[in-house]
C-alpha positions in Angstrom: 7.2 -91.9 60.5 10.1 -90.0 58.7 9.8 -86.4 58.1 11.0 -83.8 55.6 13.5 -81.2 56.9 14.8 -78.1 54.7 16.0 -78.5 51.8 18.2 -74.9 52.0 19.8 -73.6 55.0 17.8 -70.3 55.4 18.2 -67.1 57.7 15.8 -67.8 60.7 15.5 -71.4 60.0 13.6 -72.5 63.2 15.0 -76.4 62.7 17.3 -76.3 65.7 14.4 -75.2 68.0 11.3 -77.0 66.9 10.6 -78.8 69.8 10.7 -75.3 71.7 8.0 -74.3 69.3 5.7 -77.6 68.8 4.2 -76.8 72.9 3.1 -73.6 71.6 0.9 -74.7 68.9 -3.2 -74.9 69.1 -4.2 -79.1 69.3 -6.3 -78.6 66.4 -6.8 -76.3 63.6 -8.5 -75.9 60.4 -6.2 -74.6 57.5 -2.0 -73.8 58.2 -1.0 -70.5 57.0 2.5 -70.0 56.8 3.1 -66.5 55.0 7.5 -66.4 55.6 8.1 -70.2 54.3 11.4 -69.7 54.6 13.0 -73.2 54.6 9.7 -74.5 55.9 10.7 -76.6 58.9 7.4 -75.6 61.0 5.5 -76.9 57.8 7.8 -80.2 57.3 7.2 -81.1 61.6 3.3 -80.1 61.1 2.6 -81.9 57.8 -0.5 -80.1 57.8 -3.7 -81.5 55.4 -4.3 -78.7 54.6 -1.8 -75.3 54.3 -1.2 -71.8 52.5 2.6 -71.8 52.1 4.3 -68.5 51.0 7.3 -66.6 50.7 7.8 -63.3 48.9 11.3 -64.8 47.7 9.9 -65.8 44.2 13.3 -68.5 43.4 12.7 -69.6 46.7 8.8 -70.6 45.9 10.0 -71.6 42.5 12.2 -74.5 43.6 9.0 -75.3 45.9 7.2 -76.0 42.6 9.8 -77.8 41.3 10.2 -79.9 44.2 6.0 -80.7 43.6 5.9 -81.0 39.8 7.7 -84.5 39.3 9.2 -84.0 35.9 10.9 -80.8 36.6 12.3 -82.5 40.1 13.3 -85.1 38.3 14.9 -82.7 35.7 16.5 -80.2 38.7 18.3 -83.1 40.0 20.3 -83.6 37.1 21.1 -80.4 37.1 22.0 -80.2 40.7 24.2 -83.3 39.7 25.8 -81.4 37.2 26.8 -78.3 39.7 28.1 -81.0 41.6 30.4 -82.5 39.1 31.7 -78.3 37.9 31.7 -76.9 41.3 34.9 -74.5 41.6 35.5 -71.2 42.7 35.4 -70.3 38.6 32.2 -72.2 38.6 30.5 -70.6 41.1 30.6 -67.0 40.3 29.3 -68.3 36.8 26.5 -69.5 38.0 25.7 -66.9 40.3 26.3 -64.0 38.1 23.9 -65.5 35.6 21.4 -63.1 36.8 23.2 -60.3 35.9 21.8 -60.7 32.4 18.0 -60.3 33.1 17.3 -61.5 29.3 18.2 -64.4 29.4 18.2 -65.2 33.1 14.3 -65.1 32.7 14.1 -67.1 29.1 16.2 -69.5 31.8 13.8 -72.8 32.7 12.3 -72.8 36.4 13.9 -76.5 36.7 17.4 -74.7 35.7 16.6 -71.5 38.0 15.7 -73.4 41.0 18.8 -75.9 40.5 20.7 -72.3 40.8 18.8 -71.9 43.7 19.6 -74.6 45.8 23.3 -75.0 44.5 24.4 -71.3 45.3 22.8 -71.8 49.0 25.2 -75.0 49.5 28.1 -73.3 48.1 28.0 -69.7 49.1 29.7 -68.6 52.0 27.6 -69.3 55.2 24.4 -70.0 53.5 23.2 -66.6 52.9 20.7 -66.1 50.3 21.3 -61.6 49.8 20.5 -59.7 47.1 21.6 -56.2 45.8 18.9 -53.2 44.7 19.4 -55.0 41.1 17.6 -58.0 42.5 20.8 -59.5 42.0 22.3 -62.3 44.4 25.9 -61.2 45.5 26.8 -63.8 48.4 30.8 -64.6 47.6 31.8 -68.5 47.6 31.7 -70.5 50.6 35.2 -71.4 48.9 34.3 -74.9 49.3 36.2 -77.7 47.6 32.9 -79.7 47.3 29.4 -79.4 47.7 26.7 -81.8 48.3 23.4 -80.2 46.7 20.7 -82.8 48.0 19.3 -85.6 49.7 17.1 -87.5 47.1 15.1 -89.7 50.0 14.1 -86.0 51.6 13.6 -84.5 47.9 11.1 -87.0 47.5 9.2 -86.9 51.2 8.8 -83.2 50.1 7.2 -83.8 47.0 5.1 -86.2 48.4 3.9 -83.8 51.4 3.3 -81.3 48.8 1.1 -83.3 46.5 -0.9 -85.5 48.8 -1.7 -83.2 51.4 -3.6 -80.2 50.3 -1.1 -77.4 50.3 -1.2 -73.9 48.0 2.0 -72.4 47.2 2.4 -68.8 46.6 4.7 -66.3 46.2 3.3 -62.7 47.2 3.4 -60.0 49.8 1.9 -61.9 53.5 -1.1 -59.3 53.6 -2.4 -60.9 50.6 -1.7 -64.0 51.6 -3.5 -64.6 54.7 -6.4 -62.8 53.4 -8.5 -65.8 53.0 -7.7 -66.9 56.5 -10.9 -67.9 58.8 -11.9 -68.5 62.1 -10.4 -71.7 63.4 -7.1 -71.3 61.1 -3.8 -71.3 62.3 -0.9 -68.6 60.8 2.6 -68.7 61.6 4.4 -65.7 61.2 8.3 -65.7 60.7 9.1 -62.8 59.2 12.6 -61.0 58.6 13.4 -60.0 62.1 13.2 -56.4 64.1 16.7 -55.5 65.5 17.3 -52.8 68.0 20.7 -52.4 65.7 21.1 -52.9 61.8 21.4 -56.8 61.1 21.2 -58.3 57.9 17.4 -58.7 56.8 18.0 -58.7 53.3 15.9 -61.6 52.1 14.2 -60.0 49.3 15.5 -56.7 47.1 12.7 -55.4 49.2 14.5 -56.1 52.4 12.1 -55.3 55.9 12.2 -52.5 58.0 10.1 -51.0 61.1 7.2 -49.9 59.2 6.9 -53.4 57.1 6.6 -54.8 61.4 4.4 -52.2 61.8 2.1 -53.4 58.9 2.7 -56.9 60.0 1.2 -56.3 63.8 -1.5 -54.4 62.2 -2.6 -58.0 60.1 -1.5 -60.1 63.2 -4.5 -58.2 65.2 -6.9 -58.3 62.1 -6.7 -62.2 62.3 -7.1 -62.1 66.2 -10.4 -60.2 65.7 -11.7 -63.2 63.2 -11.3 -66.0 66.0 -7.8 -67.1 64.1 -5.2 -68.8 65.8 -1.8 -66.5 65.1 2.0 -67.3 66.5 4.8 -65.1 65.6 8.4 -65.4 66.0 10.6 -62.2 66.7 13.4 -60.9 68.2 12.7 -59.4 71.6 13.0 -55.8 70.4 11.5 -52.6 72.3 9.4 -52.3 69.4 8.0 -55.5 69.3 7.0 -55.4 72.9 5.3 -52.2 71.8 3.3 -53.5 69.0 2.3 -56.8 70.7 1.2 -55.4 74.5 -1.5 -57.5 75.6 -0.4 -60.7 74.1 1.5 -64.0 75.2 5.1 -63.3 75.1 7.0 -66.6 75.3 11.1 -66.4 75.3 13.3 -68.9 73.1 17.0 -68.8 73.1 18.0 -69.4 70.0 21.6 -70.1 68.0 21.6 -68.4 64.7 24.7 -69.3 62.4 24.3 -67.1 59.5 25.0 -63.5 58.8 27.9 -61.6 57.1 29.8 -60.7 60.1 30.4 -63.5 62.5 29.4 -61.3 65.5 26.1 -61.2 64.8 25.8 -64.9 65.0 25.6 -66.8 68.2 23.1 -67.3 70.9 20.2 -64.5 70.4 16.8 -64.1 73.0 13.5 -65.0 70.4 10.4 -64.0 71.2 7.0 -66.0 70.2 3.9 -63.9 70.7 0.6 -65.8 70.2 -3.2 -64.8 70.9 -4.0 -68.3 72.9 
């Protein structure tokens, strides 16, 4: 049977080690909570019938919606085609400094916005998605000649998973978002990553520090105490051992390719802490 796979390349993308993660996962479950969507590979692999999918990154969700509402796919793919056909350097910083004018950036269509979305990921350099404290994106150019915005077959599996199986999209802060989750559910966490050093985490004009990972333990026990099933993925930080003692540490190695300074990519240690 054919499969989704992201549609963005995404910090933390856990595509290149799914079948590290698949062994890991409870044989059955009730509802799929996955509060850090990210580029959703866990969710395309699980194709869940039923799921709570969020990520705090509102374009992000939006182009999610997109992808389900079949006129305004439809609608972004022309778009897309048309960032195709204009793609330059000029182009690009155009397109991306459109949010600089907040006016009319939000009287902009979601079709158009999430088109911008996806066509700044594929032609930025690396595939970072960073903002500034304006909420602003401010990834230079990838300073490629030509970009390739899509894969309509996977577009489409996508839009299918997202409309026959029983899946919620949201876009709000994780607490709230597993709020609703019960005994017998099954949350994946992947949020922005601890780091014993500063890293780029800057997913959101939010961004996530030590006290957002406190917060995050603090709900990750909460859902243990209801009878939930809850994995997280992590680097293997001295706080994280600190705030998950007592649980099941397993260890990935992991490649990550994207980040600003080419040092900080490479072959990292992962950490997946579950409470089964």
């Amino acid at each position: 049977m054919m499969k989704a796979k992201p549609f963005v390349k995404w910090a933390g993308g856990k595509r290149s080690i799914i079948d590290k993660l698949l062994p890991l996962i409870p044989k059955s479950f009730k509802t799929y909570y996955e509060p850090f969507l990210g580029g959703g590979a866990l969710l395309f692999e699980l194709q869940p019938g039923k799921a709570v999918i969020n990520d705090y990154n509102m374009e992000l969700i939006n182009v999610y919606n997109c992808i389900k509402d079949e006129k305004k796919l439809i609608k972004m793919c022309s778009e897309l085609d048309k960032h195709e056909q204009n793609h330059s350097e000029e182009y690009y910083y155009k397109i991306r400094d459109l949010d600089r004018n907040k006016k009319s950036f939000n009287r902009l269509s979601d079709y158009k916005r999430a088109a911008r979305t996806i066509y700044l990921n594929k032609s930025c350099f690396n595939g970072l998605y960073r903002v500034n404290s304006n909420n602003e994106f401010n990834v230079p150019s990838g300073k490629k000649k030509e970009v390739k915005t899509y894969e309509g077959v996977n577009l489409g599996l996508i839009h299918c998973l997202l409309n026959i199986n029983d899946i919620k999209v949201l876009s709000m802060d994780f607490e709230d978002a597993v709020k609703n989750a019960e005994k017998g559910d099954f949350i994946y966490f992947d949020p922005p990553y601890d780091s014993d050093t500063t890293t780029f985490n800057s997913y959101t004009e939010n961004g996530f520090g030590k006290e957002e990972q406190k917060r995050l333990a603090k709900v990750f026990k909460e859902l243990d105490k209801k009878g939930c099933y809850v994995m997280l993925s992590n680097y293997n930080t001295v706080l994280i051992k600190e705030l998950y003692k007592g649980y099941k540490f397993t260890y990935i190695s992991a490649q990550r390719n994207i980040g600003a300074n080419a040092k900080n990519r490479g072959k990292v240690e992962e950490v997946v802490i579950t409470n089964f």
